[in-house]
C-alpha positions in Angstrom: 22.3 102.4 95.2 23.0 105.6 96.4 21.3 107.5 98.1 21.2 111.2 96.8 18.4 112.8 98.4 16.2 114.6 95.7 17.7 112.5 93.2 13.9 110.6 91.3 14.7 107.2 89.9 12.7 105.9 87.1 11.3 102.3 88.4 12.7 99.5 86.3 15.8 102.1 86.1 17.9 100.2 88.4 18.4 101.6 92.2 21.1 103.9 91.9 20.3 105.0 88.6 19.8 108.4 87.8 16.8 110.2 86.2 18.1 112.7 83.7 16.6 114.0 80.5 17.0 114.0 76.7 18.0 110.4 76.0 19.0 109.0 72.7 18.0 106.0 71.1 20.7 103.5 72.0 23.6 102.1 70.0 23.3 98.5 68.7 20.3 96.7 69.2 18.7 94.2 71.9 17.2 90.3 71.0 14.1 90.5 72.5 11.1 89.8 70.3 11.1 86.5 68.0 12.3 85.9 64.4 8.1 85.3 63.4 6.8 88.5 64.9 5.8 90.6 61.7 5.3 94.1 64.0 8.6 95.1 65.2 8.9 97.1 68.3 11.2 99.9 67.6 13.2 101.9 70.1 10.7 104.1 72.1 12.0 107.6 72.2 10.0 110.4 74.2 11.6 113.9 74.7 13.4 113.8 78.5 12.2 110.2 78.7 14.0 106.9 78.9 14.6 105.0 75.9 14.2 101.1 75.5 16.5 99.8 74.0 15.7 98.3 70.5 14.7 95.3 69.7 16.9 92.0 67.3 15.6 88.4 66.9 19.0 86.7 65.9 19.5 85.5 69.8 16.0 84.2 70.7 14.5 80.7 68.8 10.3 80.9 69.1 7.8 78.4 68.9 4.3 79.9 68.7 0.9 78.2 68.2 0.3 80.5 64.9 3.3 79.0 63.2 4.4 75.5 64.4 2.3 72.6 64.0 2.8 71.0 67.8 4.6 72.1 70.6 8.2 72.0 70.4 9.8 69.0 71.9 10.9 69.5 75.5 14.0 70.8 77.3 15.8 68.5 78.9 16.1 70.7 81.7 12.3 70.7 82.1 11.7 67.1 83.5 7.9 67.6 83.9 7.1 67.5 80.4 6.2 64.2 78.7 8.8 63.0 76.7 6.7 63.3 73.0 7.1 66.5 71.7 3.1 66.1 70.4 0.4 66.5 73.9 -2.6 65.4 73.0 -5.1 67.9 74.6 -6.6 65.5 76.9 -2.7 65.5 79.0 -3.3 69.6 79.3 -5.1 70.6 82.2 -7.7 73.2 81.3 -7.5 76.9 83.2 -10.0 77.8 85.3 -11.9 80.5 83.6 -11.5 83.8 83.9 -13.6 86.6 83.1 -12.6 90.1 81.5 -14.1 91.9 84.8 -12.1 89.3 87.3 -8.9 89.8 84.9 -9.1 93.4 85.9 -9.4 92.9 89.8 -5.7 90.8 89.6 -2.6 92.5 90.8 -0.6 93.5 87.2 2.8 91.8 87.6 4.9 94.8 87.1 8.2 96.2 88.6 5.7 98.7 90.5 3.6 95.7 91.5 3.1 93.6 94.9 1.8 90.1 93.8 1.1 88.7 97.2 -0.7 85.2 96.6 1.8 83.8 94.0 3.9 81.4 95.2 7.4 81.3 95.7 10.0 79.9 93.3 10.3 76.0 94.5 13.9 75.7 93.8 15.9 79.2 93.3 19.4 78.2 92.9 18.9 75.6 89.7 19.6 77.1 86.1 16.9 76.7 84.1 16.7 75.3 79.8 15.9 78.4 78.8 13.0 78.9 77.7 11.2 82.3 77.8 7.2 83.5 77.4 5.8 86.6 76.1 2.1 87.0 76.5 1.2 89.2 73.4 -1.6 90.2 75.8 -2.8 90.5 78.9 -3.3 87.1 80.5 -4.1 85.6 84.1 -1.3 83.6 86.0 -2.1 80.8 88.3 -1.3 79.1 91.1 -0.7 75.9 89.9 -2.4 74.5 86.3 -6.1 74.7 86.9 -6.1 76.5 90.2 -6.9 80.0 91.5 -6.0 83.3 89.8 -2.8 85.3 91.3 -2.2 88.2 88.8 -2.6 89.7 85.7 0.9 90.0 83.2 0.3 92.4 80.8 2.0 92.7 77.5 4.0 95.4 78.3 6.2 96.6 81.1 5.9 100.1 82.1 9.3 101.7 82.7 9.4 105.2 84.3 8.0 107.9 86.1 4.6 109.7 85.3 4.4 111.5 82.6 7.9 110.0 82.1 6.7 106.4 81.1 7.8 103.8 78.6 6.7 100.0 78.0 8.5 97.3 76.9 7.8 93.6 75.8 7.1 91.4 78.6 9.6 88.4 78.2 9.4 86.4 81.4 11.9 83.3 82.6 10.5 79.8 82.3 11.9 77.8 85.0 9.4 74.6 85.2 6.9 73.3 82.5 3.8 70.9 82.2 1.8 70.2 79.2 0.2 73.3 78.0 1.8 74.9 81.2 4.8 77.3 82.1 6.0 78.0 85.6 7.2 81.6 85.1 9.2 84.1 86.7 7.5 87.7 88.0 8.9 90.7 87.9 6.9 91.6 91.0 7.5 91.6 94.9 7.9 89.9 96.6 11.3 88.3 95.4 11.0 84.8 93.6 7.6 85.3 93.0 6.2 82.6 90.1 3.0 81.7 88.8 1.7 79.7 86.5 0.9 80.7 82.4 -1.2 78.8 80.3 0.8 78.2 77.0 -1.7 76.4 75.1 -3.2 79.5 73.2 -2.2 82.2 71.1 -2.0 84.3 73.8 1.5 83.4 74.6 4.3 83.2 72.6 7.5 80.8 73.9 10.9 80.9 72.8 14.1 79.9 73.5 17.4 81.8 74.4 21.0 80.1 74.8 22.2 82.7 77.6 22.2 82.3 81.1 23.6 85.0 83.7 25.1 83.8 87.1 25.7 86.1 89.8 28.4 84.6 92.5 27.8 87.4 95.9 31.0 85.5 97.3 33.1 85.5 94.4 31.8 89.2 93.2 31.8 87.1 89.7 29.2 87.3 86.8 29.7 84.8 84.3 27.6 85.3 81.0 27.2 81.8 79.6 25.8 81.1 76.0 24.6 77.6 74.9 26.5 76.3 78.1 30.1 77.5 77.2 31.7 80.6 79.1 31.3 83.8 77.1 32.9 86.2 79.6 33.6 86.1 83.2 33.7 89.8 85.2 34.6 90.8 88.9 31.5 92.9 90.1 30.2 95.6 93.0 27.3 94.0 94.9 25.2 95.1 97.5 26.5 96.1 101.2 25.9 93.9 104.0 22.5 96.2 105.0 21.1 96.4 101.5 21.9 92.7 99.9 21.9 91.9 96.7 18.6 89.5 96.5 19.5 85.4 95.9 17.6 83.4 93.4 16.3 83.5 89.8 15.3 86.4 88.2 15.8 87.6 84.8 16.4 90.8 82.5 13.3 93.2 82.5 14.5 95.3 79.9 17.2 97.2 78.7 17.5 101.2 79.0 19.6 103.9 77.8 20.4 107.4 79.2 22.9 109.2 77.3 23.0 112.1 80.5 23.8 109.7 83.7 26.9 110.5 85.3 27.7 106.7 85.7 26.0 104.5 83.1 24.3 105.3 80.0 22.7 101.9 80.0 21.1 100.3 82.6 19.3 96.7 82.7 16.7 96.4 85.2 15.7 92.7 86.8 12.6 91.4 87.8 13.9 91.3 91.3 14.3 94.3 93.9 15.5 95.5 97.1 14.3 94.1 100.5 15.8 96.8 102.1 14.6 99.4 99.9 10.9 99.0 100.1 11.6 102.5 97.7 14.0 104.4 96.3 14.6 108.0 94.6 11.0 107.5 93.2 11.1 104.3 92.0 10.3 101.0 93.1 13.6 99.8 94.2 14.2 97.5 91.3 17.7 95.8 91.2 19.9 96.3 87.8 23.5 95.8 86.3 24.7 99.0 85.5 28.3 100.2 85.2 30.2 102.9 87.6 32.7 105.8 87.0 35.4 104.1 89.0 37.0 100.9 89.0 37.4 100.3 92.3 33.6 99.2 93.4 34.4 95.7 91.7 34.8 93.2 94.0 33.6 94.6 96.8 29.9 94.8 98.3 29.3 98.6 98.0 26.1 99.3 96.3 22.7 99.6 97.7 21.4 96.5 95.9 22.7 96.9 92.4 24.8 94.8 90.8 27.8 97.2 89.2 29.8 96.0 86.3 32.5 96.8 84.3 31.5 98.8 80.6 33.0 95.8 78.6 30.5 93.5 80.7 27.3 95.9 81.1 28.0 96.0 77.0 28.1 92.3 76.5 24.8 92.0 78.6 22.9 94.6 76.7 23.1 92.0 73.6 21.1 89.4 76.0 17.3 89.1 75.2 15.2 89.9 78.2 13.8 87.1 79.9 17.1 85.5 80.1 17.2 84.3 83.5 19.6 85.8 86.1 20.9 83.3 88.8 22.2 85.4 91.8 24.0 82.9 94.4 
């Protein structure tokens, strides 16, 4: 990040990313809505706003309750779930109930958002199958299968600064499953924040995406892996020994384009953010890849948070579906 005074960051921008005004719908298109969806989400363009970036379906494989017959059968990574692809119901633990008013009393899991009763992610340095959820609207989280309430996840993300604002799908990381059951990744403080989403409804809609981000602090290497075999390998700026880059799993937010930065055009907020920077140029202090003007921030810890990458690498990434999960070691 840096730190530029009356400089106003747009939360879910990335740290040291720039406001700036008149955008342009971005070039190429991002995976991150499934194949089965028949209302695609276009860019959003507003005048002087952020834009999302698009939306493809080639990267992402979806199973939904609308259009598959059963459940698809179970990662291999997920060694909770029974091993017949068909539950029968009476293996699903119900949710506790939860009514319209006490759905609008939880904390919305948002970049902006402080979560504080979800628990933590039980084991932050294991890659996960894959598997990603989109609620197609808003739905509680739990904090386990059948227990309390913890927060709200809504169907969209807001991205920006008032009047400023932008949404885009809610894709969230699965890193653990049970019968009717995912253990999801928040894009909320505090960092590793999960909760529990009941899948068993047409509520949520679960897919799976071959990619997998690693982010090695000690190497300064990101390593974009797709269906388990190296895509690309990149040295990278990290953050400076008092404003770490956060450990653990997280996963792309969203993708966002700014054709009037003076460093990256596009930036790719995580679900994670700064625990030095409770905030930051008017944003929420949201850690992102981005790219930089010069060359020589890679491989060194220089940033305030923000993971800086190459432009061959931040243009690789921008073709990842959001959800994908981001391992930072």
């Amino acid at each position: 990040m840096i730190d530029d005074g009356d400089r106003h960051t747009a939360p879910g921008q990335g740290d040291e990313q720039p406001a700036t005004t008149g955008p342009e719908s971005p070039s190429g298109t991002r995976p991150t809505q499934p194949p089965t969806e028949t209302r695609r989400r276009s860019a959003l363009a507003l005048a002087g706003v952020l834009v999302v970036v698009a939306v493809v379906v080639s990267a992402l494989f979806v199973h939904t309750r609308s259009t598959t017959s059963a459940d698809p059968a179970p990662l291999a990574s997920s060694p909770n779930l029974a091993g017949d692809s068909a539950i029968s119901a009476a293996e699903i633990v119900s949710p506790r109930p939860v009514t319209d008013e006490q759905l609008a009393t939880l904390p919305q899991a948002t970049t902006y958002s402080t979560t504080a009763a979800a628990p933590r992610d039980p084991a932050p340095g294991h890659a996960p199958g894959g598997r990603v959820a989109h609620p197609t609207r808003t739905v509680p989280v739990f904090a386990e299968p059948g227990g309390e309430p913890v927060a709200a996840v809504p169907a969209h993300q807001p991205l920006g600064i008032e009047p400023n604002l932008v949404h885009s799908d809610t894709w969230l990381s699965v890193v653990d499953e049970q019968p009717g059951w995912a253990l999801v990744t928040l894009p909320s403080r505090p960092n590793n924040s999960v909760a529990w989403m009941f899948t068993d409804t047409d509520a949520v809609t679960l897919a799976t995406t071959p990619y997998l981000i690693t982010v090695d602090r000690a190497a300064f290497e990101l390593t974009l892996t797709i269906g388990g075999q190296v895509s690309g390998r990149w040295k990278v700026g990290i953050g400076k020994p008092d404003a770490v880059t956060p450990a653990g799993r997280t996963f792309l937010l969203a993708a966002l384009r700014d054709e009037k930065s003076p460093f990256s055009t596009v930036v790719l907020p995580l679900g994670s953010h700064s625990d030095t920077h409770q905030s930051f140029g008017g944003g929420p202090g949201t850690v992102a890849f981005h790219s930089w003007p010069t060359a020589d921030v890679y491989g060194t810890a220089s940033s305030d948070g923000c993971v800086r990458v190459p432009a061959d690498a931040l243009q690789a990434l921008t073709d990842v579906p959001s959800g994908t999960t981001v391992l930072i070691k």
